[in-house]
C-alpha positions in Angstrom: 0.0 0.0 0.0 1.4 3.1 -0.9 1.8 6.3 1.1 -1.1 8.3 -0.9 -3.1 5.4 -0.9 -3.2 5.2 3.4 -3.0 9.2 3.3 -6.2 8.7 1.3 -7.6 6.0 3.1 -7.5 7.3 6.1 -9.1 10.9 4.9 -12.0 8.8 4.0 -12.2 7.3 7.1 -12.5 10.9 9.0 -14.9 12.1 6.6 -16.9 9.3 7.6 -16.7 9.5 11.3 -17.2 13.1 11.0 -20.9 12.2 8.8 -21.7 9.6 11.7 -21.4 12.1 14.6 -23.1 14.8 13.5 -26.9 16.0 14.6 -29.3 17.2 12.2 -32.6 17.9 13.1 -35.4 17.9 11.1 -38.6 20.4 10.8 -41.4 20.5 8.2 -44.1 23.6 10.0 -46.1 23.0 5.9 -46.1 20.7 3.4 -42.8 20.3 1.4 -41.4 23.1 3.5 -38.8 21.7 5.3 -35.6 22.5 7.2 -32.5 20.7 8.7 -30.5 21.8 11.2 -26.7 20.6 12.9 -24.5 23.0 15.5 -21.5 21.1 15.2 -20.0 20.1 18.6 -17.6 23.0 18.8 -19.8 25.7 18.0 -22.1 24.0 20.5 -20.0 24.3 23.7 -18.5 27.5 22.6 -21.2 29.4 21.3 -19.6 30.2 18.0 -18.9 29.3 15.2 -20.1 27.6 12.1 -23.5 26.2 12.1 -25.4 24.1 9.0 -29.0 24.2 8.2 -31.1 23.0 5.0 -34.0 25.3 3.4 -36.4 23.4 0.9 -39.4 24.2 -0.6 -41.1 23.6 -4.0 -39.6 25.4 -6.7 -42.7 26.4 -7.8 -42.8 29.2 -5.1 -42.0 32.7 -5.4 -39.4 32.1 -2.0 -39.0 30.5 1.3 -37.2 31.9 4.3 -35.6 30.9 7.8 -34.6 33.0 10.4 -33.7 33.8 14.0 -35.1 35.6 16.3 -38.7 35.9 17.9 -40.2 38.3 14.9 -39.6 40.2 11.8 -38.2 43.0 14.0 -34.4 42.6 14.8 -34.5 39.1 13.2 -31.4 37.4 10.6 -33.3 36.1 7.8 -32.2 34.0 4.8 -34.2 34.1 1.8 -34.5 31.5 -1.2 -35.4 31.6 -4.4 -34.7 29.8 -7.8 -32.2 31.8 -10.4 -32.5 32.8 -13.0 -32.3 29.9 -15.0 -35.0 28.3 -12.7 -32.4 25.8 -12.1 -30.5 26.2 -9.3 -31.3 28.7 -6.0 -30.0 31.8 -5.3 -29.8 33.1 -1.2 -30.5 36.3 0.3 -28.9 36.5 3.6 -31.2 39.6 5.1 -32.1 42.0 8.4 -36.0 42.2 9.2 -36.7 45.7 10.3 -40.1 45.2 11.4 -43.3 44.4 9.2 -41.5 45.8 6.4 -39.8 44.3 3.5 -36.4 42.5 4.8 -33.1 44.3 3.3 -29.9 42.5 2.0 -27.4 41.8 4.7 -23.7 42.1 3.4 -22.4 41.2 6.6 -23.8 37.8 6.6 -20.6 34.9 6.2 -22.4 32.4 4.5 -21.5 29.7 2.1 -24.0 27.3 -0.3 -22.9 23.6 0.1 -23.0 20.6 -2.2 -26.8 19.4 -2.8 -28.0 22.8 -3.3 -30.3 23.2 -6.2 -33.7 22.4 -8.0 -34.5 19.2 -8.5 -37.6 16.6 -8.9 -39.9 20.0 -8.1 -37.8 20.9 -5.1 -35.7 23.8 -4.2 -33.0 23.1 -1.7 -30.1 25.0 -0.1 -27.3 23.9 2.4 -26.0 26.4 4.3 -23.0 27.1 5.9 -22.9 30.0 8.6 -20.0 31.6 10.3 -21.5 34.2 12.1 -25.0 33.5 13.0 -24.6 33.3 16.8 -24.5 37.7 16.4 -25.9 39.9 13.8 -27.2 43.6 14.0 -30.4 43.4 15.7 -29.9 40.0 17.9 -28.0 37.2 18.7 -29.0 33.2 19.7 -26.7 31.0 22.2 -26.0 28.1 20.6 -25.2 26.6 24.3 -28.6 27.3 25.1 -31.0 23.9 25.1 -33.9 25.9 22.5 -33.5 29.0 20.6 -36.7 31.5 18.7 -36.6 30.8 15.1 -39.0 32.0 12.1 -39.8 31.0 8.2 -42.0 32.1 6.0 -42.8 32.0 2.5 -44.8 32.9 -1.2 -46.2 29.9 -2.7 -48.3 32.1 -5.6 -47.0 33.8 -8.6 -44.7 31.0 -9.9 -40.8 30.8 -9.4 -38.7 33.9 -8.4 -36.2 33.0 -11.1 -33.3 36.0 -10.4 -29.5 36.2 -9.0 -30.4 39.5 -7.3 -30.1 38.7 -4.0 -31.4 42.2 -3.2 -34.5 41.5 -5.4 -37.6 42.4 -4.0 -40.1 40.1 -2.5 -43.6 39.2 -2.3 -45.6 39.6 1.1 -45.9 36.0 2.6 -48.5 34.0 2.2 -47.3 31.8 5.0 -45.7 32.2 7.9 -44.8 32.0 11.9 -42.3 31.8 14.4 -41.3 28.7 16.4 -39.4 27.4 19.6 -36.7 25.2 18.3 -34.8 22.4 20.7 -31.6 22.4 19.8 -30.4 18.7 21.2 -31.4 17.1 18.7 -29.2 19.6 16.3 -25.9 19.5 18.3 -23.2 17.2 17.8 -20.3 16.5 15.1 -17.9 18.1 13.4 -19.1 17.5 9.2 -17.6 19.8 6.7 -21.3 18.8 4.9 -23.5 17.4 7.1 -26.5 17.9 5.8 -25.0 15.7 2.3 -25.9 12.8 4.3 -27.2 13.1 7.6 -26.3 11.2 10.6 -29.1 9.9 12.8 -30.4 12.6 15.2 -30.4 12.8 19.0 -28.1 13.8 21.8 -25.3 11.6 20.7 -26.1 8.4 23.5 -26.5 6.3 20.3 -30.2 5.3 21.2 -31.7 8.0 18.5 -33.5 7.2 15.3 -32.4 8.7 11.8 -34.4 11.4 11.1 -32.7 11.3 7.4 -35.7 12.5 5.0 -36.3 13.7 1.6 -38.5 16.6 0.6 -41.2 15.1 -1.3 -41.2 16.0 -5.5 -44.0 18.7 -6.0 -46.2 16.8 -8.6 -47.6 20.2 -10.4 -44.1 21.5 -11.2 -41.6 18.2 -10.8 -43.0 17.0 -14.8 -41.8 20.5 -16.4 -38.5 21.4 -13.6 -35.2 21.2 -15.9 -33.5 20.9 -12.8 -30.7 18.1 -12.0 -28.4 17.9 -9.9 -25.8 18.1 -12.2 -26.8 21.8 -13.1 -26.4 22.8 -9.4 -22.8 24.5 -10.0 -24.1 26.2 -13.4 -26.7 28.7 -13.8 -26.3 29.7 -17.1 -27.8 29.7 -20.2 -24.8 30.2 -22.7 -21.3 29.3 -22.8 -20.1 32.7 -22.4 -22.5 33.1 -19.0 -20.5 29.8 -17.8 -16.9 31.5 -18.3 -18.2 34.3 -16.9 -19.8 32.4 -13.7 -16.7 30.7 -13.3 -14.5 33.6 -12.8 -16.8 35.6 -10.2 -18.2 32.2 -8.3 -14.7 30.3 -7.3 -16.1 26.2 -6.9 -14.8 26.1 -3.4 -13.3 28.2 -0.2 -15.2 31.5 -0.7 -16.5 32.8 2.6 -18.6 35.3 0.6 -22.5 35.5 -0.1 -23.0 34.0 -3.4 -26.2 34.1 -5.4 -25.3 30.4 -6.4 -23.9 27.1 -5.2 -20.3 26.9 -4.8 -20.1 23.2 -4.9 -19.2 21.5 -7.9 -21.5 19.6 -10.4 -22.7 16.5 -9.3 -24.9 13.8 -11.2 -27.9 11.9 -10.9 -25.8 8.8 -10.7 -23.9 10.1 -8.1 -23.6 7.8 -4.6 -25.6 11.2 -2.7 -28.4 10.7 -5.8 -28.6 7.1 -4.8 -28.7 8.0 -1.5 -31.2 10.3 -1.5 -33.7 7.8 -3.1 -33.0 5.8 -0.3 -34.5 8.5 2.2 -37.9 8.5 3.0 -40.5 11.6 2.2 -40.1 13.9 4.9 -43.8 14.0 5.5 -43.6 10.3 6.3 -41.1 10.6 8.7 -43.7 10.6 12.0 -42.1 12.4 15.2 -42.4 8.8 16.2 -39.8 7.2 14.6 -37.5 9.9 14.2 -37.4 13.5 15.1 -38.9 14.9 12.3 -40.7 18.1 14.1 -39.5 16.6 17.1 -39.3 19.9 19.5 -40.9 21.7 17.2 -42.7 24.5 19.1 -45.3 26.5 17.3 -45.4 30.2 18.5 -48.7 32.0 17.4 -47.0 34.5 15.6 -44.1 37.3 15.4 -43.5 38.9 18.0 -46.6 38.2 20.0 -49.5 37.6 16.9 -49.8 38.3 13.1 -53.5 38.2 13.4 -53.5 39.8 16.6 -50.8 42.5 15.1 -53.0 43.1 12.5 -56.4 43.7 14.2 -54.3 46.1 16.6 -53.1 48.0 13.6 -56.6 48.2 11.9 -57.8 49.5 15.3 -55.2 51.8 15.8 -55.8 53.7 12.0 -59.7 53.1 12.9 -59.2 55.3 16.4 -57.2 57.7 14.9 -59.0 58.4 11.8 -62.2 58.8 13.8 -60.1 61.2 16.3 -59.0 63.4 13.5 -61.2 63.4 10.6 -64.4 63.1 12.0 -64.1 64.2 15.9 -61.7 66.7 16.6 -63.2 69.0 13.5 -66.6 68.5 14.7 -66.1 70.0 17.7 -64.2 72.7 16.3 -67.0 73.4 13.5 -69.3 73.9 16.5 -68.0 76.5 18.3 -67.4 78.6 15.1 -71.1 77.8 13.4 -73.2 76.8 16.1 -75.0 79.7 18.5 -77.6 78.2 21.2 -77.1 77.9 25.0 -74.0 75.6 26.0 -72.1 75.3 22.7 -69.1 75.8 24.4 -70.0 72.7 27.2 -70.6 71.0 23.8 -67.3 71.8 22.5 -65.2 70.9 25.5 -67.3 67.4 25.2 -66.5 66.9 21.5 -62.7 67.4 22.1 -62.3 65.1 25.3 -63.9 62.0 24.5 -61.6 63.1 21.0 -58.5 63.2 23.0 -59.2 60.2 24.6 -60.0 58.0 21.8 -56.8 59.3 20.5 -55.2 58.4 22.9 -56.3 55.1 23.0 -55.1 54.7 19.5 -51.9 56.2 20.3 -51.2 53.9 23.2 -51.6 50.9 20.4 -49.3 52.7 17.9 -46.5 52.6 20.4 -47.2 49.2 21.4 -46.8 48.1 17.6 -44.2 50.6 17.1 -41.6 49.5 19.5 -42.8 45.5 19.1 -41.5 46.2 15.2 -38.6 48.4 16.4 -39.6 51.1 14.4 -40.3 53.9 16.9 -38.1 56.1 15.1 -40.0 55.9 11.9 -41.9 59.4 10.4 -44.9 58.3 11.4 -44.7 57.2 15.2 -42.3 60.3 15.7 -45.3 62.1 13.9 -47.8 60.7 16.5 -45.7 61.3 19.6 -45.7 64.7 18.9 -49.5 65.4 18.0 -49.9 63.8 21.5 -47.6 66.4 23.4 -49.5 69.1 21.6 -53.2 67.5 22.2 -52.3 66.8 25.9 -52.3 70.8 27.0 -55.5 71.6 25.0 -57.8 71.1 28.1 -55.5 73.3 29.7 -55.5 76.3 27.3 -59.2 75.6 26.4 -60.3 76.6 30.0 -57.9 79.6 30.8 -59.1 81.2 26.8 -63.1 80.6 27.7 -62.6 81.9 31.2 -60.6 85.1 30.3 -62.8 85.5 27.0 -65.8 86.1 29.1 -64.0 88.2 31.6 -62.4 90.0 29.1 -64.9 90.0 26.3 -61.4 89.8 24.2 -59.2 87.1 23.1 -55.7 86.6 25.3 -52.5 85.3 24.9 -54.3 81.4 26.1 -56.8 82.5 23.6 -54.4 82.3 20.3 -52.5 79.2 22.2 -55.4 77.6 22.4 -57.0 78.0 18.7 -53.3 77.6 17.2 -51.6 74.6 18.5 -55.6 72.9 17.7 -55.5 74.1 14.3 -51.7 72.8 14.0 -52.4 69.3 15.8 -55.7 68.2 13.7 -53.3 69.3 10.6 -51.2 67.0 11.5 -52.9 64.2 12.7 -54.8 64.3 9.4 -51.6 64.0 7.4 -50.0 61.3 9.9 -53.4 59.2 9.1 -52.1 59.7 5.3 -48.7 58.8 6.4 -49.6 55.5 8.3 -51.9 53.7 5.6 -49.0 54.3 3.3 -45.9 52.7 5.8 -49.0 49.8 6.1 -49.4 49.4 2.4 -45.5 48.7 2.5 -45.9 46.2 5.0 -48.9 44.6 3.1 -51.5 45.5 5.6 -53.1 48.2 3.7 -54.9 48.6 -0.1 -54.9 51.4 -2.7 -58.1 51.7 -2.4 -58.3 52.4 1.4 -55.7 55.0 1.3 -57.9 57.1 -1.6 -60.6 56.5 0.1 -59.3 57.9 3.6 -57.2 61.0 1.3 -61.0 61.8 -0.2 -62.9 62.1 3.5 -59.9 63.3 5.0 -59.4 66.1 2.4 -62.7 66.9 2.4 -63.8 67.5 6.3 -60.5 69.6 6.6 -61.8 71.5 3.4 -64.8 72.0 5.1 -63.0 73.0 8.7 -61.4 75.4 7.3 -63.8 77.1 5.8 -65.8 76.8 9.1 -62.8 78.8 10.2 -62.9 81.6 8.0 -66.6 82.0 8.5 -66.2 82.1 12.0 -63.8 84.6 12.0 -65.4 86.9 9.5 -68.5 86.5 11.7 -66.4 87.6 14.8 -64.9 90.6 12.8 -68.2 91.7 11.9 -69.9 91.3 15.3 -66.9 93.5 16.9 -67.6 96.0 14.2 -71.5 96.4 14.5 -71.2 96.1 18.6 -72.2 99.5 20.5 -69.6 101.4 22.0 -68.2 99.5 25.3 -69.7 101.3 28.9 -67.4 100.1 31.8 -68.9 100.0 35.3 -67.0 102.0 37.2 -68.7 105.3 39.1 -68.5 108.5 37.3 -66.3 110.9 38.5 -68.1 114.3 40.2 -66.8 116.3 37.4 -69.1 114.1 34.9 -72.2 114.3 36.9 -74.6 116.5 35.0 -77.6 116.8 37.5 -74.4 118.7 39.4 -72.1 120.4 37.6 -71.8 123.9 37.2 -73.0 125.8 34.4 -69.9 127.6 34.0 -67.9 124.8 34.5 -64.7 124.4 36.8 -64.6 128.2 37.2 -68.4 129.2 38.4 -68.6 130.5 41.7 -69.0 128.7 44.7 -72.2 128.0 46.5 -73.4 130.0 49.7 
């Protein structure tokens, strides 16, 4: 036996111990939406370092995601979609920032393995991660027993079919956040492991293999020109493929790529083989393997999608009615109206205003700060409508009090009238602002934010000119009024029934 023969003999054998001591575990939350998981020993008792997981769907969706964290907000998120040649999968390490579209992360060190691609209807991509335990936005302790995960994904409008990993996405149509045991993931030390993975468990030897396949999806595995063997090359020409090969390196790079770097393999490979071997992932039950074995569904992100939701359609509901319908009522009232108690009917109008307001408020912040987005326009926007709002009771009382003492406007008077006119301004454009930050999120329609622009233009149209009438009115009133007689005693001197004919210089009396 010669020297490279043992040398390569006994690489083999490591490679193989290596496959045979690694944990993957194994989750599929929908159907033919799977994903594999191993924290090699190492990173394990360290808490860094690389980690490996698998992200499969059916190619005939638009993308499928996994990330970590508890929600959107603060979350490391790694997209996948076919390229561009519908062959092979690009991925699209990203940063959620709320309910909001999820941006390209350059930061992210990941790496696509060998087995990456489309094939049989499935779209599949091993991952390597260097620097998932910390991100910006959150961290997970791979020491820990469990750790907050998400996915989500966009099974209408066909295949993505782009190498932009900045490309913009679809809103999911499926999604949630889970509570992920990690025993079952740690263990091993696989260059690959998710190639051909070991049986799951803590590592006692008394686990079941938890080694599944996705299953083909039947309605797009008949017309997929995906093979294996196309995994390494997404082009359509030879000149693309000379290209590809210079920018994408087969092996080593430590870069995001919107391709595999493995190199070609073929159906008749060993790993095709087997792969047919495995059984369908979906028939893998939790109780002969692990297969969503501490898998725990969490409601939602970050506390409930449909709960997040109906808090945001209350919050714009609230608002709105603060705004457009309340606020200028009672401020069309005390410039139109004249009968007994308009101004108790004012004060009325503009309390139980504030307060709904401030119920909506109080939501807004909640959602706000759940979605780390406090410093966007619009909160910021809210906040300070509030501030303003808040001393209106304040200056409302002191300008009626002094108005009918004075029978003139003061200084509280203008305070008053101006930081009103200023806040219902505002919180009319804010309600503007707001439907369209939610129609970026996907919670709002084109249609509702016309239809809100049309009332909302329209009642402050008419406040305004409920303004200007008032004031004319007032203008005229001061105009026409009889000349002003104060109460305070007449001097001697203007006494009539008294004074002397010939004024200060007649004669005194007897």
């Amino acid at each position: 036996m010669t020297r490279s023969s043992r040398t390569f003999r006994t690489a083999g054998l490591l490679a193989l111990a290596s496959y045979a001591s690694a944990q993957v575990a194994s989750v599929c939350p929908s159907t033919n939406v799977c994903f594999k998981l191993n924290i090699p020993e190492s990173t394990a008792s360290s808490g860094s370092g690389d980690i490996f997981f698998q992200i499969s769907a059916p190619s005939s969706y638009e993308w499928v995601a996994l990330g970590q964290g508890r929600g959107m907000s603060g979350s490391n998120i790694f997209v996948v979609y076919t390229s561009s040649s519908g062959s092979n999968v690009t991925l699209s390490p990203r940063l959620g920032s709320g309910y909001s579209e999820p941006r390209f992360n350059a930061d992210a060190e990941v790496v696509l393995l060998e087995g990456s691609g489309v094939s049989n209807g499935i779209m599949t991509a091993n991952v390597k991660c260097s620097n998932c335990n910390s991100w910006s936005g959150g961290s997970m302790d791979f020491t820990a027993g469990s750790a907050n995960w998400i996915y989500g994904y966009h099974s209408s409008d066909g295949p993505k079919n782009s190498n932009d990993q900045s490309a913009r996405i679809s809103e999911h149509t499926g999604k949630s956040g889970f509570s992920w045991d990690l025993a079952n993931a740690k263990g091993g030390s696989s260059i690959n492991p998710l190639v051909n993975a070991a049986p799951s468990g803590t590592g006692s030897g008394t686990a079941t293999a938890t080694n599944c396949r996705p299953r083909p999806a039947s309605a797009t595995a008949a017309s997929s020109a995906a093979n294996p063997s196309q995994t390494g090359d997404d082009s359509d020409d030879s000149e693309d493929r000379d290209d590809d090969r210079t920018r994408y390196p087969s092996w080593g790079t430590t870069w995001p790529t919107a391709r595999p770097t493995s190199r070609p393999y073929d159906s008749s490979s060993r790993f095709a083989k087997r792969q047919e071997d495995l059984p369908y992932c979906d028939e893998v039950s939790s109780g002969s393997g692990n297969n969503n074995a501490g898998f725990t569904p969490v409601n939602s992100f970050g506390g409930g999608g449909g709960n997040t939701r109906t808090m945001l359609i209350a919050h714009g509901v609230l608002a709105s009615l603060a705004f457009v319908i309340l606020f200028p009522a009672g401020a069309i009232a005390i410039r139109l109206a004249s009968f007994p108690g308009v101004v108790w009917v004012h004060g009325a109008f503009q309390v139980f205003a504030f307060l709904v307001y401030v119920a909506a408020f109080g939501l807004g912040v909640y959602l706000a700060t759940e979605m780390n987005m406090l410093e966007h326009h619009h909160p910021i926007i809210g906040i300070t409508v509030l501030v303003l709002i808040f001393f209106q009771p304040i200056l409302g009382f002191l300008h009626h009090t002094l108005f009918r003492k004075y029978s003139t406007r003061t200084f509280w008077s203008y305070a008053h009238i101006w930081v009103g006119r200023i806040a219902v301004t505002l919180g009319i454009i804010n309600g503007g602002l707001g439907l369209r930050w939610a129609d970026s999120m996907g919670m709002s329609s084109k249609g509702g934010i016309i239809a809100y622009g049309v009332i909302a233009g329209l009642v402050w149209v008419v406040w305004v000119a409920a303004i200007v009438m008032g004031e004319s009115r007032r203008k005229k009133a001061i105009r026409n009024a009889p000349p002003k007689i104060t109460d305070s005693p007449r001097q001697e001197s203007d006494r009539t029934d008294v004074a002397p004919i010939n004024g200060h210089y007649a004669p005194k009396e007897g």
